[in-house]
Wavefront OBJ file of the C-alpha trace (Angstrom):
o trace
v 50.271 6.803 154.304
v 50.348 6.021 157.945
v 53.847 6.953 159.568
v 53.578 3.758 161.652
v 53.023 1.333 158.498
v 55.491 3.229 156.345
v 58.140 2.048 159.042
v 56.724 -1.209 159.075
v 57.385 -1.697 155.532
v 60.922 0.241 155.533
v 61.819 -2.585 158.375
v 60.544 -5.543 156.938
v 62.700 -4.847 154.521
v 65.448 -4.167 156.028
v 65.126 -7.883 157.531
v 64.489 -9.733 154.038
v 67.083 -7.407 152.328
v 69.750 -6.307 154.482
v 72.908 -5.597 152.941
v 76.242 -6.309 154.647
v 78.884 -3.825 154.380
v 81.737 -3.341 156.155
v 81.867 0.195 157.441
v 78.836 -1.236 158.768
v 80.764 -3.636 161.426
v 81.234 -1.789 164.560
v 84.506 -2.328 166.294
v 85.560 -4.745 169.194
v 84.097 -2.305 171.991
v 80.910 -1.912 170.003
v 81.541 1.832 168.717
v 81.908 2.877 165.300
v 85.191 4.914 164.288
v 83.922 8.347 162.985
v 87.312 8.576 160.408
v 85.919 4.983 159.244
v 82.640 6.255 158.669
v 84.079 9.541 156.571
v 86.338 7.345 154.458
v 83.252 5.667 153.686
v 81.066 8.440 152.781
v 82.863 10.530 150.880
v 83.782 7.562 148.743
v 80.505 6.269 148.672
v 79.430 9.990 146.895
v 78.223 9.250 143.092
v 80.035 6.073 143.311
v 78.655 2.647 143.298
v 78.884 0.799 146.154
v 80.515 -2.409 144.709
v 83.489 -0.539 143.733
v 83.684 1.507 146.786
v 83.700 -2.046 149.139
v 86.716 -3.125 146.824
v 88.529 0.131 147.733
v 87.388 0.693 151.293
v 89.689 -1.650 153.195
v 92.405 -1.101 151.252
v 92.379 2.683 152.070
v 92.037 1.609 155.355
v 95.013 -0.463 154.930
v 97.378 1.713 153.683
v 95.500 4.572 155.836
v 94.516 3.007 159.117
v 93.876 6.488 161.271
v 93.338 9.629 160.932
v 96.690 10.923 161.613
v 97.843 8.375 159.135
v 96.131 10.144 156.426
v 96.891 13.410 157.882
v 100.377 13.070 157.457
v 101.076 11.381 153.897
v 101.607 13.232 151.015
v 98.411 13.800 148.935
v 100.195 11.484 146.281
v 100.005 8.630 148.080
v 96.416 9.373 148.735
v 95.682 10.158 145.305
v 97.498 6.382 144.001
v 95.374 4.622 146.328
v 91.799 6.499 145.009
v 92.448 5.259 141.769
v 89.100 4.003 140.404
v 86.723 5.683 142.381
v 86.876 8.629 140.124
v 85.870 12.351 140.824
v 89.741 12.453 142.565
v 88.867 15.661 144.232
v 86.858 13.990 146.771
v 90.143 12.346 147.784
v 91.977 16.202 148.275
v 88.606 17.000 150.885
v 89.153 12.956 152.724
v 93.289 14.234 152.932
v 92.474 18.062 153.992
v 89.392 16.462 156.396
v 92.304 14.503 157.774
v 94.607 17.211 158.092
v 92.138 19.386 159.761
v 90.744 17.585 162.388
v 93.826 16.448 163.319
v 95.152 20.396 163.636
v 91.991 22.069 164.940
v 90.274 19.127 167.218
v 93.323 17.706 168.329
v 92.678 14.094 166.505
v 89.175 13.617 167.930
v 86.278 13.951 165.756
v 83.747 16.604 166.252
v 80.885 15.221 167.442
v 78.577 17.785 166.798
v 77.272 18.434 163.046
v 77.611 21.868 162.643
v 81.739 21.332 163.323
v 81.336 18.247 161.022
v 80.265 20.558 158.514
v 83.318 22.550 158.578
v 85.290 19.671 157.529
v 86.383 20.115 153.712
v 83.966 17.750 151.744
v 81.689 17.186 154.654
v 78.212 18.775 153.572
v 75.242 19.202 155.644
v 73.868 15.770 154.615
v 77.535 14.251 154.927
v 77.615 15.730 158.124
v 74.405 13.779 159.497
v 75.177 10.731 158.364
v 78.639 10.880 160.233
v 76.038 11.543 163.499
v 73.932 8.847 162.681
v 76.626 6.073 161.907
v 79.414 7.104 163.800
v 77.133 8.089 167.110
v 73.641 6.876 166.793
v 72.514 10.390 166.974
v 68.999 10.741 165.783
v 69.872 13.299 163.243
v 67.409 13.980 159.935
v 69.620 14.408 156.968
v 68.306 12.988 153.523
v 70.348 11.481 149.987
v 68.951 10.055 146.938
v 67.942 6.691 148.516
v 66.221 8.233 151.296
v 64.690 10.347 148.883
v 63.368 7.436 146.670
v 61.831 5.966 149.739
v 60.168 8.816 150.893
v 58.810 9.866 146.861
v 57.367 6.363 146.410
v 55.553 6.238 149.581
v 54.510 9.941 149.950
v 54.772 11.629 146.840
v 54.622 9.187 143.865
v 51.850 11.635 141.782
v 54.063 14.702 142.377
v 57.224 16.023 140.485
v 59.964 18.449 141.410
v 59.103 17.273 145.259
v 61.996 19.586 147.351
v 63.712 18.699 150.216
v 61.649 21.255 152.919
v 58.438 18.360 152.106
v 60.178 15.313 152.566
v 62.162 16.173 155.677
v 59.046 16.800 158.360
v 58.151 12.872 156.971
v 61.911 11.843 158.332
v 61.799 14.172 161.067
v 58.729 12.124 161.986
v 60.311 9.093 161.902
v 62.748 10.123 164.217
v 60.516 10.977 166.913
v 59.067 7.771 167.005
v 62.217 6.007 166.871
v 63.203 8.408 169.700
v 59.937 7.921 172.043
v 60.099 4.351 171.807
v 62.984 2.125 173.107
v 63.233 -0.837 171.283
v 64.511 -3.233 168.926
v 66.447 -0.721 166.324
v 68.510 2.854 166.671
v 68.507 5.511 164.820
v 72.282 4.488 162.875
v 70.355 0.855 161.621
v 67.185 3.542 160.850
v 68.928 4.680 158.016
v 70.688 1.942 157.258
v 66.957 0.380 156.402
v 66.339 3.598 154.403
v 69.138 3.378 152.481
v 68.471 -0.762 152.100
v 65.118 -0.229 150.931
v 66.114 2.495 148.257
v 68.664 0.531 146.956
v 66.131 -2.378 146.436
v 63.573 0.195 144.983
v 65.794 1.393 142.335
v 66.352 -1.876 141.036
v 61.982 -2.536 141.488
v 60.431 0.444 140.378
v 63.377 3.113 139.377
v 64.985 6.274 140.726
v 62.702 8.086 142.484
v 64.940 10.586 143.287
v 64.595 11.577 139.473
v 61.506 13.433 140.702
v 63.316 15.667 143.358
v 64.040 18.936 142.588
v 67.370 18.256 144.193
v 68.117 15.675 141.250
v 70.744 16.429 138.542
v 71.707 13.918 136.196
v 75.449 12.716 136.100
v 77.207 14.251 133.301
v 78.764 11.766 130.756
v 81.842 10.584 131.693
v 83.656 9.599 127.901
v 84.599 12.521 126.183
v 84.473 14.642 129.000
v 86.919 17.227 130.293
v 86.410 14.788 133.653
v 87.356 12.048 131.589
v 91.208 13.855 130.458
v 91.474 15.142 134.298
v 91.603 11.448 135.035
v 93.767 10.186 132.492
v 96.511 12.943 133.421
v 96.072 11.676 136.987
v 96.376 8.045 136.294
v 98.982 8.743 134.440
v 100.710 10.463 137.223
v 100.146 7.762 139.354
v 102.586 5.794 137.434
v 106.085 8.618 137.563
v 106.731 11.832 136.682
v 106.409 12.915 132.914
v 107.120 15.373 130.557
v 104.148 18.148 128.684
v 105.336 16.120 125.245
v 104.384 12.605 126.703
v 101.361 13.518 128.444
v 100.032 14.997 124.705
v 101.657 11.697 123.499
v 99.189 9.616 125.568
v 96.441 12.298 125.895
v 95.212 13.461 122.754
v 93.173 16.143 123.406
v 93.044 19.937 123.116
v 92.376 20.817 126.673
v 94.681 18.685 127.830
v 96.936 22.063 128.789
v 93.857 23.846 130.541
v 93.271 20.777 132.711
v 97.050 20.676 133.718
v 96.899 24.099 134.292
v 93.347 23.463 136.622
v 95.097 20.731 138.286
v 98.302 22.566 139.083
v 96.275 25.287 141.132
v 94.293 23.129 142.777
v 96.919 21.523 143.850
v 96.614 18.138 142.663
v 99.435 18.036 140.965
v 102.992 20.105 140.915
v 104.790 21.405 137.941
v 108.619 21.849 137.915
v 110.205 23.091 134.652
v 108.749 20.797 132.147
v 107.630 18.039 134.142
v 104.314 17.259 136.054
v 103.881 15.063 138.992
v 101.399 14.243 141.880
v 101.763 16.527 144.741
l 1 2 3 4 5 6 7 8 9 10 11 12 13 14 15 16 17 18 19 20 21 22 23 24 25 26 27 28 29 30 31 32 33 34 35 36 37 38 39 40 41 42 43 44 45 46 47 48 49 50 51 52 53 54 55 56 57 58 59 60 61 62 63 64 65 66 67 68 69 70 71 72 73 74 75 76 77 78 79 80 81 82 83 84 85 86 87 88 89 90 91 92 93 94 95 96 97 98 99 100 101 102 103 104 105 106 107 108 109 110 111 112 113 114 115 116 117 118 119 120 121 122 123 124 125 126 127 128 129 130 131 132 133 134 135 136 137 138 139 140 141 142 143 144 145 146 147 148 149 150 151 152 153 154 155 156 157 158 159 160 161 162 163 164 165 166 167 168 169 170 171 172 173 174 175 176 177 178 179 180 181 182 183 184 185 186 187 188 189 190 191 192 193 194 195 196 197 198 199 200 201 202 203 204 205 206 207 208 209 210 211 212 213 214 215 216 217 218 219 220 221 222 223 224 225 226 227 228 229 230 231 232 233 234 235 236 237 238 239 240 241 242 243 244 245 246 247 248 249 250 251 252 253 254 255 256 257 258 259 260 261 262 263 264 265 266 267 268 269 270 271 272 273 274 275 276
């Protein structure tokens, strides 16, 4: 397929389905906060995005800057993640934090390969910061982009790897970049990402056919599953090993305190466990 009519149809759908989010609402001056735009996509990784828009702005609340979330206990950050699930990702948002307000002085790196450095920031976590934060015309590529680019480009093909679908982006970008006109490169991907969602729900996950793809584990019965429950738990006060196996029943139960004590999530004193 043409480059030019592949855009064409990635835009005119971004003007019949655009979705309104509100990491997506720049501020008064016109610029978009960077720590905004992290809160937003770490949370936003393997989780839906009608649960993340219930949590967002109540994060933001209770978290309004980055030195805010520097400086409270992970606890506090942990209480406030509740529901989002994979709680780790909220130890990399608080150590993010913490970090860029110790190494870059409070101010965001603006340049991706310092992004990257930033605990939980990937490569492709990295880009979209650039892209959202500071209309940079970056290439980075997740599972919507991918369906796009599979449907349009590679829909006979299987295992399709990242290396082939990124010189198809890449060639987006230039024209967005040689041409001045209606859209940037931050409501670029916002199309991208627009038109995946809507071609999950039309024709599937596309992004099944990457070799990048791995399926999402099952979440009941899971050893994810009792990490959450001691957490939620925890949430709540303090509580002995016998009450946590009174409201826990489940073998590893002792190995996942024990995992969660070095990572750090949580703090053991004597015979009780709590949030850190």
């Amino acid at each position: 397929m043409d480059i030019d009519a592949f855009m064409n149809i990635v835009w005119d759908n971004y003007e019949s389905n655009k979705r309104n989010m509100p990491w997506r609402t720049a501020k008064l001056d016109g610029m978009f906060d960077p720590y905004c735009i992290m809160v937003s996509e770490i949370m936003l990784q393997q989780t839906q995005v009608s649960r993340v828009i219930e949590k967002y702005q109540k994060f933001l609340d209770q978290f309004p800057s980055v030195q805010k979330l520097a400086d409270a206990p992970l606890s506090d950050v942990i209480r406030i993640w509740q529901g989002l699930g994979y709680n780790r990702r909220a130890k990399f948002l608080h150590l993010a934090a913490q970090k860029v307000v110790s190494e870059f002085g409070s101010k965001f790196p603006t340049d991706k390969a310092q992004l990257s450095t930033l605990p939980g920031i990937g490569a492709n976590t990295a880009g979209a910061i650039m892209a959202y934060a500071y209309n940079e015309p970056v290439v980075y590529i997740e599972t919507n982009i991918r369906t796009v680019f599979i449907h349009h480009f590679f829909e006979d093909h299987d295992t399709i790897s990242d290396s082939q679908l990124l010189p198809l982006l890449q060639q987006c970008i230039d024209k967005l970049e040689g041409h001045s006109g209606k859209y940037s490169f931050r409501e670029w991907y916002w199309a991208l990402m627009d038109y995946g969602a809507y071609l999950k729900q039309q024709v599937g996950n596309k992004s099944r056919k990457s070799k990048a793809y791995t399926k999402q584990s099952k979440f009941e019965g899971s050893r994810r599953q009792v990490r959450g429950a001691v957490l939620r738990l925890l949430t709540q006060d303090e509580m002995k090993l016998g009450a946590l196996r009174r409201n826990i029943a489940d073998d590893r139960l002792l190995s996942v305190l024990i995992d969660l004590t070095q990572e750090g999530m949580i703090k053991q004193v004597d015979n009780h466990y709590s949030l850190s």
